[in-house]
C-alpha positions as CSV (number, residue, x, y, z in Angstrom):
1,X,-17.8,-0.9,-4.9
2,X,-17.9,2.7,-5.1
3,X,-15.1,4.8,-4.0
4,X,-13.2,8.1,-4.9
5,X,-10.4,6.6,-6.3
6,X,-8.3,7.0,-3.2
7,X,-4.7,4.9,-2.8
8,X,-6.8,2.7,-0.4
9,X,-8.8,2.5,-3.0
10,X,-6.2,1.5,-5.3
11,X,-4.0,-1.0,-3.8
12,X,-3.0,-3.9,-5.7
13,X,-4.1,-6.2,-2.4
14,X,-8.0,-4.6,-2.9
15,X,-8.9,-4.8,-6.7
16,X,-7.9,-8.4,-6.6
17,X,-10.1,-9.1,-3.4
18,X,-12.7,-7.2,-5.8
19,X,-12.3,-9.3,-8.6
20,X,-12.2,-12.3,-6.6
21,X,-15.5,-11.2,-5.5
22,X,-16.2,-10.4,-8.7
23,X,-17.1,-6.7,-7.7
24,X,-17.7,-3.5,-10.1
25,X,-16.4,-0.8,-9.1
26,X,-17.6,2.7,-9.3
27,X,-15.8,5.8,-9.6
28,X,-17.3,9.2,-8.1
29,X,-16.7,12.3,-9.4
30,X,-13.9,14.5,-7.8
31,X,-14.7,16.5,-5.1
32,X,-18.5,14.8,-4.6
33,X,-17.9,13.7,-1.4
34,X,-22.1,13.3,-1.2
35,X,-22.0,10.9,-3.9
36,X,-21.1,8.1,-1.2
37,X,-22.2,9.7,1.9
38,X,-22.7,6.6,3.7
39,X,-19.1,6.3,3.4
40,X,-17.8,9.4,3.9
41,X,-20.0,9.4,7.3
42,X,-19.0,6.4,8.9
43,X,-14.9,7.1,8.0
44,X,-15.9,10.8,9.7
45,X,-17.2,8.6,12.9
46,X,-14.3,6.8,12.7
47,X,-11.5,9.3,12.3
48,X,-13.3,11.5,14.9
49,X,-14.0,8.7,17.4
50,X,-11.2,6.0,17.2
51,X,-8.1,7.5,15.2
52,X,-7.9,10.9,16.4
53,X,-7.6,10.2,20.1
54,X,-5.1,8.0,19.7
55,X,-1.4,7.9,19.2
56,X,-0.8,4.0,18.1
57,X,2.9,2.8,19.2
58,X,2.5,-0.6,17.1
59,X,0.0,-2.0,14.4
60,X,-1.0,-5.0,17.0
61,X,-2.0,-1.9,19.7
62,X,-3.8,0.0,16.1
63,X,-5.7,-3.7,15.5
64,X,-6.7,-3.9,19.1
65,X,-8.0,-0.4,19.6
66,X,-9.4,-0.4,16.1
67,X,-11.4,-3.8,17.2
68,X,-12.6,-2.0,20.3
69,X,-14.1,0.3,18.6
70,X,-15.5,-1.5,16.0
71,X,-17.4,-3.4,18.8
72,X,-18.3,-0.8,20.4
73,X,-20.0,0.9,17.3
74,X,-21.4,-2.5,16.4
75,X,-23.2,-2.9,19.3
76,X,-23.3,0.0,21.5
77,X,-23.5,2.9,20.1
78,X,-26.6,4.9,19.0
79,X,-27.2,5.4,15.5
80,X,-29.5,7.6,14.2
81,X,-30.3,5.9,11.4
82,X,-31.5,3.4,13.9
83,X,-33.8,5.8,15.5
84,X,-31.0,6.7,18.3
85,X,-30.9,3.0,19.4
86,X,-28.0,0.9,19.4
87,X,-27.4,-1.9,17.3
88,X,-28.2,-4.4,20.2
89,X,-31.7,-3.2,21.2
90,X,-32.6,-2.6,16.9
91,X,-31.4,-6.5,16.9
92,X,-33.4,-7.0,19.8
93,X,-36.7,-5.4,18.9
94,X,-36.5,-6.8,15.5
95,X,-36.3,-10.5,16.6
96,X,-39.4,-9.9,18.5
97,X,-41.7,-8.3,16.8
98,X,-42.0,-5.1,18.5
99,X,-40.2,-2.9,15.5
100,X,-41.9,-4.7,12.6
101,X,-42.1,-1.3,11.1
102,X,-39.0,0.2,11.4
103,X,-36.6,1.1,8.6
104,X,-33.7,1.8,8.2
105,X,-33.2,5.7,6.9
């Protein structure tokens, strides 16, 4: 698991789910955002698309937006990583043959 050392990152509730999982951990340097830009992208989508336009009045209305959009971006949404599709159609064309050489970038 590779994180910047955060207080998410931190919390007594997640190392022992990580040892439980029996999970290294990796630390990245300070101020390296790039060294885990997979993460720091997707938490960017996330803040930008879900968090930011919303002003949550209880955690049950936070885990039901938050679930909305995580189906959303699951299964809707263009990625470009996916060659602009969504998740759906890349599951779709996958499971038929007709993206045999697609990769993932």
């Amino acid at each position: 698991m590779r994180s910047d050392n955060g207080p998410e990152c931190v919390s007594t509730a997640l190392l022992r789910w990580a040892a439980k999982g029996s999970l290294s951990s990796a630390l990245i340097d300070p101020g390296k955002p790039w060294q885990n830009g997979t993460a720091e992208s997707f938490n960017g989508k996330f803040r930008d698309e879900c968090l930011s336009m919303e002003w949550f009045r209880s955690r049950a209305e936070a885990k039901a937006v938050i679930e909305g959009w995580r189906r959303h971006y699951n299964t809707v949404r263009p990625h470009s990583s996916l060659g602009n599709m969504t998740p759906t159609a890349y599951r779709e064309t996958t499971a038929t043959g007709q993206n045999r050489s697609a990769t993932l970038k």
